[in-house]
C-alpha positions in Angstrom: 114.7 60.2 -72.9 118.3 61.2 -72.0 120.0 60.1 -68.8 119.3 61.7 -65.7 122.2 63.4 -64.2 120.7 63.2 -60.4 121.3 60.3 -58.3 118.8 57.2 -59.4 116.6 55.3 -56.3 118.2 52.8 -54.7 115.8 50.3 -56.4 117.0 51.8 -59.7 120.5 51.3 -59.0 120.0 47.6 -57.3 118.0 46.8 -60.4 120.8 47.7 -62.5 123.5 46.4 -60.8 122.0 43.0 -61.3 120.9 43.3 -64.6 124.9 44.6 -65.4 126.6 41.5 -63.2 124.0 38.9 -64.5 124.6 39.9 -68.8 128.6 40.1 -68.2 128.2 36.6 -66.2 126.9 35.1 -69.4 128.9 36.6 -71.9 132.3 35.8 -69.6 131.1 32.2 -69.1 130.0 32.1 -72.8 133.6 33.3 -74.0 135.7 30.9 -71.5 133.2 28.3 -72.7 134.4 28.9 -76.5 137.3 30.3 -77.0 139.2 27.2 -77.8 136.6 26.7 -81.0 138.7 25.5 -84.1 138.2 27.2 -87.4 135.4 25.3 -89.1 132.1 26.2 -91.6 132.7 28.3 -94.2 135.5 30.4 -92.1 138.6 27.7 -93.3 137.3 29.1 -97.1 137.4 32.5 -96.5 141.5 31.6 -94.5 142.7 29.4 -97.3 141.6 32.4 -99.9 143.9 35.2 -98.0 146.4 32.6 -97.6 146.9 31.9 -101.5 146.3 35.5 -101.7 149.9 35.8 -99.8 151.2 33.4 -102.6 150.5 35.2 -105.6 147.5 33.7 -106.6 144.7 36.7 -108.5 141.3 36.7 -106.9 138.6 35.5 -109.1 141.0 34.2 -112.3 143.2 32.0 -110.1 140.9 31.5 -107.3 137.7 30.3 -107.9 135.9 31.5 -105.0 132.7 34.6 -104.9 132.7 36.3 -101.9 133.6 40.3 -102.3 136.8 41.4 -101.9 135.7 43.6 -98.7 135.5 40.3 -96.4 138.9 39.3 -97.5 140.1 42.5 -96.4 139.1 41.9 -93.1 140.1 38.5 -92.8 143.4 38.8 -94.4 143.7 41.7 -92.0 143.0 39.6 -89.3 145.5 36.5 -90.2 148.1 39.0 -90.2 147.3 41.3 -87.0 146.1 38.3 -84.8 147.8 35.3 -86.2 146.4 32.4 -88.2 145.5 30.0 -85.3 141.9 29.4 -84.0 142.4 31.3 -81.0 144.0 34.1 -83.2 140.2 33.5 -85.1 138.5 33.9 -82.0 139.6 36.9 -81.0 138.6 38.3 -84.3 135.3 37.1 -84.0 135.4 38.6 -80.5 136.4 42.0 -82.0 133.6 42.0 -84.5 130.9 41.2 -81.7 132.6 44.1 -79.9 132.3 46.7 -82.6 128.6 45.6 -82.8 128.6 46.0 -79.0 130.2 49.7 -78.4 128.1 51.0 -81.0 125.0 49.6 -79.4 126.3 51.6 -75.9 126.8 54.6 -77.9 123.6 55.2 -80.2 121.7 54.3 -76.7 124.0 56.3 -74.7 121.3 59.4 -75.0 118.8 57.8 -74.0 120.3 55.0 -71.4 123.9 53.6 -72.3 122.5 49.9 -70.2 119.6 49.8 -73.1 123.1 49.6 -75.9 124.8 46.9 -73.2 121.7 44.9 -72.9 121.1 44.7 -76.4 124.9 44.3 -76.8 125.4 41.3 -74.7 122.0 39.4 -76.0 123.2 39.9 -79.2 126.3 38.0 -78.2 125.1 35.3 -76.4 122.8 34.7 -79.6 125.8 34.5 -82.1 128.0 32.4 -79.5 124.8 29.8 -79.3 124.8 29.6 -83.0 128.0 27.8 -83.1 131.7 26.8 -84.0 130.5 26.9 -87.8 129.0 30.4 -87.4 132.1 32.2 -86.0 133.2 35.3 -88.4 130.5 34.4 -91.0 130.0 37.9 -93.7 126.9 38.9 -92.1 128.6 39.1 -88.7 131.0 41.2 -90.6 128.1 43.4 -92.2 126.3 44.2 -88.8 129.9 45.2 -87.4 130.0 47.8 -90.3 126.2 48.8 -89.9 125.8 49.7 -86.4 129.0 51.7 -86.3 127.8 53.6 -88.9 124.2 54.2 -87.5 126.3 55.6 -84.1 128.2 57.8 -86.4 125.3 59.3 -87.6 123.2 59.5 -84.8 126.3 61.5 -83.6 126.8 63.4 -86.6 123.4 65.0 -86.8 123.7 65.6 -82.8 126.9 67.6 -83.5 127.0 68.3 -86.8 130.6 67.5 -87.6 131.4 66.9 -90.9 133.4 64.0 -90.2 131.1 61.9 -88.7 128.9 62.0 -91.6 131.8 60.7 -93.7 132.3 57.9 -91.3 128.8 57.2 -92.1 129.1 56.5 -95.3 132.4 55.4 -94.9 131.3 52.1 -92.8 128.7 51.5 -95.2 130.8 51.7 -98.2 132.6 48.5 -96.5 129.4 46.6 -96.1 128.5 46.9 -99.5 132.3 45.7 -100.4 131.1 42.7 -97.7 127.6 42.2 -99.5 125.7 44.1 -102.5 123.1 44.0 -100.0 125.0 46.9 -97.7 123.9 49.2 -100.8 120.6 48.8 -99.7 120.9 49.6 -96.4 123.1 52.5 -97.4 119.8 53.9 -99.7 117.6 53.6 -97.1 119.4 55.2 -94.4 120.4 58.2 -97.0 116.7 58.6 -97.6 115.8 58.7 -93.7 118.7 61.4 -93.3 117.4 63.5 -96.0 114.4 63.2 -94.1 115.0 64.0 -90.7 117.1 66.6 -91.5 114.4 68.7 -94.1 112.5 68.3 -90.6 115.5 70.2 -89.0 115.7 72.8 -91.6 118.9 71.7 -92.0 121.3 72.3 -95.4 121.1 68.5 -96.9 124.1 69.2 -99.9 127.0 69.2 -97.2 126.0 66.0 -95.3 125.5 63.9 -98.3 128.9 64.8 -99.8 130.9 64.3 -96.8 128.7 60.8 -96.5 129.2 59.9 -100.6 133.1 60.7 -100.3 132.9 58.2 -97.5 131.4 55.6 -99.2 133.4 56.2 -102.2 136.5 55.4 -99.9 135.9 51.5 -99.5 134.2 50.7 -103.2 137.3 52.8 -105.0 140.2 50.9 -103.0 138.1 47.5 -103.8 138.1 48.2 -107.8 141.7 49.4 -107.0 142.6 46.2 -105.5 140.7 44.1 -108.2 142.5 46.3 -111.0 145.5 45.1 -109.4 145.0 41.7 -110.2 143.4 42.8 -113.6 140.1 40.7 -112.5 137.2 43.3 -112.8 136.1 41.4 -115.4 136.2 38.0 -113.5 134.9 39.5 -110.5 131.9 40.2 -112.1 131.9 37.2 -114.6 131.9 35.5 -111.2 128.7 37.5 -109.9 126.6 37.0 -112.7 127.6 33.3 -112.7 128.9 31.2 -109.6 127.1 33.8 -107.0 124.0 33.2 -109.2 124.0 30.2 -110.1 124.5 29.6 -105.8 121.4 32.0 -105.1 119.3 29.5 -107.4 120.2 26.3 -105.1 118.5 24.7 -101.9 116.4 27.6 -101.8 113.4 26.8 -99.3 110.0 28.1 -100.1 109.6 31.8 -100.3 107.2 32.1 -97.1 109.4 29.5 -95.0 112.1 32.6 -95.7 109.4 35.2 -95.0 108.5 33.3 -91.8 112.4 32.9 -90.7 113.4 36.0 -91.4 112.3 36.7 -87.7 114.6 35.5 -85.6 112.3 32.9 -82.9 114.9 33.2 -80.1 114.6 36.4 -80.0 110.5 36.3 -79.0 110.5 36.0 -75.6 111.7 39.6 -75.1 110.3 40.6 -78.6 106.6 39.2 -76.9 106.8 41.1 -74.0 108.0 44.5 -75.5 104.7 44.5 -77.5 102.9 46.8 -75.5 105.4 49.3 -75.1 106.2 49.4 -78.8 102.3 50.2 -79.7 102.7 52.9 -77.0 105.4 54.6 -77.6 105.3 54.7 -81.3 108.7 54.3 -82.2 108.3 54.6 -85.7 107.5 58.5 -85.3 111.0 59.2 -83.9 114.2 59.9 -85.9 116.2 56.8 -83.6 113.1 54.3 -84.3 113.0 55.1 -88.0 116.6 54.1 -88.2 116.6 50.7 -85.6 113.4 49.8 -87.5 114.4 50.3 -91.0 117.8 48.2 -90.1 115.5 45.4 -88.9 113.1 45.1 -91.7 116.2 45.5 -94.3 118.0 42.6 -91.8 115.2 40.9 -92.9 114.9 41.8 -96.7 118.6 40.7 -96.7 117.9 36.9 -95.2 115.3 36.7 -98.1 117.2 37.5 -100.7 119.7 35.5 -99.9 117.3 32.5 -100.1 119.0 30.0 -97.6 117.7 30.2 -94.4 120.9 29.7 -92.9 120.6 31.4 -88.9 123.5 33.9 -89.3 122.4 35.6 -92.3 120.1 36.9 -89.9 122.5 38.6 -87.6 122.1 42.4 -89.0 118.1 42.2 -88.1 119.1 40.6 -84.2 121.6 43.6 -84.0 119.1 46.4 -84.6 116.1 44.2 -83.0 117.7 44.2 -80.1 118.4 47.5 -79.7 115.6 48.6 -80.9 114.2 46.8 -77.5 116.1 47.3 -75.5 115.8 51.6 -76.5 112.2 50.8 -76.1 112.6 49.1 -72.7 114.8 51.1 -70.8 113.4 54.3 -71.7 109.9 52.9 -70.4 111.2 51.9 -67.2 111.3 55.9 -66.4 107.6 56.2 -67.2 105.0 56.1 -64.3 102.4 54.3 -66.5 101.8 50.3 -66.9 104.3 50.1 -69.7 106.9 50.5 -67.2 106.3 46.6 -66.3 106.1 45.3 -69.6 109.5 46.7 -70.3 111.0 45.4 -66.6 109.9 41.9 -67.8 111.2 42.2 -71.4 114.8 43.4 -69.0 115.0 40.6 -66.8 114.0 37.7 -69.3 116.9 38.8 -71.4 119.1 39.1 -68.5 118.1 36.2 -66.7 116.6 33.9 -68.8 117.4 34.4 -72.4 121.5 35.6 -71.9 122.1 32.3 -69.1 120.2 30.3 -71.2 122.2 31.2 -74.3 125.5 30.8 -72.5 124.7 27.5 -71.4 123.9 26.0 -75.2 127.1 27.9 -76.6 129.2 26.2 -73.9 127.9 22.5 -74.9 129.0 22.0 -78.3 131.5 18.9 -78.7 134.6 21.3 -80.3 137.2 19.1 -79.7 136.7 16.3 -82.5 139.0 17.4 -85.0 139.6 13.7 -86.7 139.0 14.3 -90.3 141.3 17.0 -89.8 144.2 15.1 -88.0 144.0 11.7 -90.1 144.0 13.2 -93.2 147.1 15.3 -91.9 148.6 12.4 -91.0 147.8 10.9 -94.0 149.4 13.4 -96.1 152.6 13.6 -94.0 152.6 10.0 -94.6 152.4 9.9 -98.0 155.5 13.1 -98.3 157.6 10.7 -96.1 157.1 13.2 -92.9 156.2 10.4 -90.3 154.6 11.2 -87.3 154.2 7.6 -86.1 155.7 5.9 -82.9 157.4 2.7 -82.3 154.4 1.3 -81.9 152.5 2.9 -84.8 150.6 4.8 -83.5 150.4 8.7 -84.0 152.6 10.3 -81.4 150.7 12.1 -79.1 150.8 15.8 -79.1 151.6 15.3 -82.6 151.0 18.7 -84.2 149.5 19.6 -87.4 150.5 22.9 -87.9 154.1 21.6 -87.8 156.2 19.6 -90.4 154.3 20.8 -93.4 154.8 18.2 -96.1 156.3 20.1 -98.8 156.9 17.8 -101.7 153.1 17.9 -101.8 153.2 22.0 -102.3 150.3 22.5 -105.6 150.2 18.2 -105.2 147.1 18.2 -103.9 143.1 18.8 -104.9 140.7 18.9 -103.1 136.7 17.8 -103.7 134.9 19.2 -100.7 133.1 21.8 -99.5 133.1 22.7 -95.9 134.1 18.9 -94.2 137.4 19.4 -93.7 139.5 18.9 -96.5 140.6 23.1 -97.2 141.8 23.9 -93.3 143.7 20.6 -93.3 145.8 22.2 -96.4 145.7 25.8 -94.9 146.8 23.9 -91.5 150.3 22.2 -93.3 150.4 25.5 -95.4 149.9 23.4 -98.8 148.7 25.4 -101.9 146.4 23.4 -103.3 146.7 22.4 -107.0 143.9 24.8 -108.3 142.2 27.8 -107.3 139.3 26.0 -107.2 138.2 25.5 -103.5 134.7 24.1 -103.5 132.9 21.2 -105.6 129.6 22.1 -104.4 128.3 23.2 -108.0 129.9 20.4 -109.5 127.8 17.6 -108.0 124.1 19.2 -107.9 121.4 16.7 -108.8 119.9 19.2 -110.7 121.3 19.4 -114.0 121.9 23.3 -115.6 124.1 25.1 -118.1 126.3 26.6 -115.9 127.3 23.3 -114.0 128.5 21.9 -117.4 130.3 25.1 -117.9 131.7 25.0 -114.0 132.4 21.0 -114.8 134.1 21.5 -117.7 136.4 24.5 -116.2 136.7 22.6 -112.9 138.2 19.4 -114.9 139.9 21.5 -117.4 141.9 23.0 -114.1 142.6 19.6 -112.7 144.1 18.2 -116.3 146.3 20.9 -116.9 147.6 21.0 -113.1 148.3 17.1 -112.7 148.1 16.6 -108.9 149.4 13.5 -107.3 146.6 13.6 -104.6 142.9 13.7 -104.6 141.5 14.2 -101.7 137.6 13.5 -102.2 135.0 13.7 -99.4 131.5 12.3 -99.2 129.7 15.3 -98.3 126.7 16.5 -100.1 125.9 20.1 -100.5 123.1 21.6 -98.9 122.1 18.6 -97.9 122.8 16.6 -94.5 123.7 13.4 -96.3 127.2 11.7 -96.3 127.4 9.5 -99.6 130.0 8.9 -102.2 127.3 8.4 -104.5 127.1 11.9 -105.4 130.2 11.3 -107.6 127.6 9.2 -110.0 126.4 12.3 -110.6 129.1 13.8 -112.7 130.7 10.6 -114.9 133.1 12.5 -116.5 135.2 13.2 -113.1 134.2 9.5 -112.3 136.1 8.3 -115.7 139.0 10.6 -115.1 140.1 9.4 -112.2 139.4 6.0 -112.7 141.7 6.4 -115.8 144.5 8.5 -114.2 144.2 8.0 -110.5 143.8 4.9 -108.2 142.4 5.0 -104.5 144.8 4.8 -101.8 142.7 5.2 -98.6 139.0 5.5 -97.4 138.6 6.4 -93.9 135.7 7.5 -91.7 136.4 9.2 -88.0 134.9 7.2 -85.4 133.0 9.7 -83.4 130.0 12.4 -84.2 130.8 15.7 -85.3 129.4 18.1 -82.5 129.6 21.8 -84.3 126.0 21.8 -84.5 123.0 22.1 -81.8 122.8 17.9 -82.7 125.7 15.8 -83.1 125.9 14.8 -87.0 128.1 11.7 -88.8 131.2 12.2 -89.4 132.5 13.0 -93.0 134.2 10.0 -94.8 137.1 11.1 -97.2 139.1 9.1 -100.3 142.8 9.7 -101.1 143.5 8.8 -104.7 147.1 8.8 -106.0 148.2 9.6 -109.7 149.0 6.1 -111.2 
């Protein structure tokens, strides 16, 4: 139902008023409440790869990493418009939530721009709740190229510019160069356009060229790019292996993923709204078709991807919540009893589910950055760069990001995955000895031929580069334990560096690790030195 032009009641307008104040209240305190997050999870990766990126290295020959080479565009392009500080990360992960945000305002914008706002700021308060370790994850990327293209082609069939349908298909191109799984989305919605516009009696051919051109745009530069580096080859060596071979692992049952791939938090507006859904139908209507269609894909996308992991759900919350809040605020013009279901679904997101979410994002212990600092310190220490006092103790105020130990430049390996071990290096601008950033698939319990073949590579790396430091941490992938007793697992590594390397340090940080909704223990890390 489009917006009225005539003056709303004053209950209306009190009504909206306070659902407006009460959803930028959360989000503000929310924002305050984390913008000093550091750069932890799987984001330090994803910095370290554009960083050796800027030092010549090729993308999948001399890194060893398998995420596509659209989500290093936008995080190279963020290092070098914002900076490569964790508030310079936090704003980008502000701008993505944004784009997600003004394109929620404007696909509800016909029928009531507060219905895009609502939805917007829940969608927020949901990621922000999630965590330090969620911030800038590649699904938060894909729903900040999905929605935008859903508004441009709500708009382009309103006004049937040409353009728009390119933009279309030109935001979806970059989700597929995010995940493969943005070329289903981009299917799907083609086939509901072809749809809705034979309905129109519309000409289909023009449309879907502008849209396919746009597409084009994103997937051409990408095999460009990899074409570059001469790495097409890798890059999909690297699909069919290491991004296979990490589908396969800590996969939970397939109904567990089924039953998680609705997002819980998100019932008690989803609850509520049930009424009005069965009512109005919105499955019949060109705008349903679309925010229903994103939802179930949202899903279909957090099955595939077989981990279970909250953010991979973030492109079904974006259209979920639009979808209800569409469904809501165009109900609250009816005169029937749906008009109460949909106040209730309005006010528990504004004033229980948004305040609620704030408060839980604003609680999470950010500030423990010890792995990070000792094993800076640790490094310095060992490329003569001391940061010690008279009494020797680290100075305070000391600063990590300065006095980059550079006799240690391609010195050091790392054998981690996501403790802390990569943003330290990226931190005191190191380039690590290999390309290889991760030993997750080196140490699985599960024997297979492609950890042999990832073993034998990994090693092979590590021989032929000679590094004077290990850095090796006890942390166990995809699992919550903290052990250096996964080392047994692979005896080859064990024998190497008992042969070539002996251990200098062991330390563990004193405090619990508070990225996470419960605090965890702390990871433990070894520094072995060449003998």
């Amino acid at each position: 139902m489009p917006e009225t032009t005539h003056r709303r009641p004053l209950s209306q307008r009190i009504l909206r008023t306070a659902i407006l104040l009460a959803l930028s209240a959360s989000v503000l305190s929310a924002v305050i409440g984390t913008i000093h997050w550091p750069i932890v999870g799987d984001s330090p990766l994803l910095h370290y790869t554009t960083f050796l990126l800027d030092h010549g290295k090729a993308p999948y020959t001399q890194i060893i990493e398998m995420d596509l080479p659209g989500t290093y565009a936008l995080e190279w392009a963020a290092r070098h418009a914002l900076g490569d500080g964790p508030l310079a990360w936090r704003f980008a992960d502000f701008l993505l939530v944004c784009a997600i945000w003004l394109s929620m305002i404007l696909i509800a914008r016909p029928t009531d721009w507060l219905a895009g706002f609502w939805a917007g700021a829940l969608f927020a308060l949901i990621h922000f709740r999630d965590g330090p370790t969620h911030t800038g994850q590649r699904d938060l990327m894909m729903a900040a190229m999905l929605l935008p293209a859903v508004a441009a082609l709500v708009y382009a069939v309103r006004t049937r510019h040409n353009w728009l349908y390119a933009l279309f298909g030109f935001f979806l191109g970059c989700a597929t160069t995010i995940k493969p799984s943005g070329a289903l989305f981009a299917v799907v919605f083609a086939v509901l356009l072809w749809m809705h516009l034979h309905q129109l009696h519309r000409a289909k051919t023009g449309p879907f060229l502008d849209a396919t051109l746009g597409f084009l745009i994103p997937v051409v530069a990408m095999l460009g790019w990899l074409q570059h580096y001469g790495a097409i080859p890798a890059s999909i060596s690297t699909m069919t292996g290491l991004s296979a071979y990490h589908a396969a692992l800590g996969r939970p049952p397939l109904i567990n993923l089924i039953v998680g791939s609705f997002p819980t938090v998100l019932l008690a507006v989803a609850i509520p709204i049930v009424p009005v859904f069965v009512a109005r139908k919105p499955w019949q209507h060109w705008q349903g078709q679309l925010m229903l269609a994103g939802t179930l894909l949202g899903c279909v996308s957090y099955v595939l991807q077989g981990k279970g992991y909250p953010y991979h759900r973030y492109p079904t919350e974006a259209f979920l919540f639009l979808l209800i809040g569409l469904l809501a605020f165009n109900a609250l013009h009816r005169t029937t009893w749906i008009r109460y279901a949909a106040l209730v679904t309005i006010l528990l997101g504004a004033l229980f589910l948004g305040p609620v979410s704030a408060s839980i994002a604003n609680h999470f212990d950010w500030r423990n950055q010890e792995f990070n600092r000792g094993l800076a310190y640790d490094l310095k220490t060992l490329s003569n760069t001391s940061l010690k006092s008279s009494d020797g103790k680290l100075q305070d105020g000391a600063d990590i990001h300065q006095n980059s130990p550079a006799s240690l430049q391609n010195q050091v390996q790392c054998f981690d995955n996501t403790a802390g071990c990569i943003i330290t290096l990226y931190n005191l601008r190191l380039v690590q000895a290999t390309g290889y950033l991760y030993d997750c698939y080196a140490f699985q319990p599960k024997p297979s031929a492609y950890q042999d073949r990832y073993r034998e590579e990994f090693l092979s790396a590590v021989e032929e580069a000679r590094p004077k430091v290990l850095v090796v941490t006890d942390q166990d992938c995809f699992t919550q334990n903290r052990s250096f007793a996964r080392l047994d697992r692979w005896p080859q590594f064990e024998a190497y560096v008992a042969e070539n390397y002996a251990l200098y340090t062991e330390r563990t940080p004193p405090h619990t690790i508070g990225w996470w909704r419960h605090p965890a223990q702390p990871f433990s890390y070894r520094i072995y030195l060449k003998k």
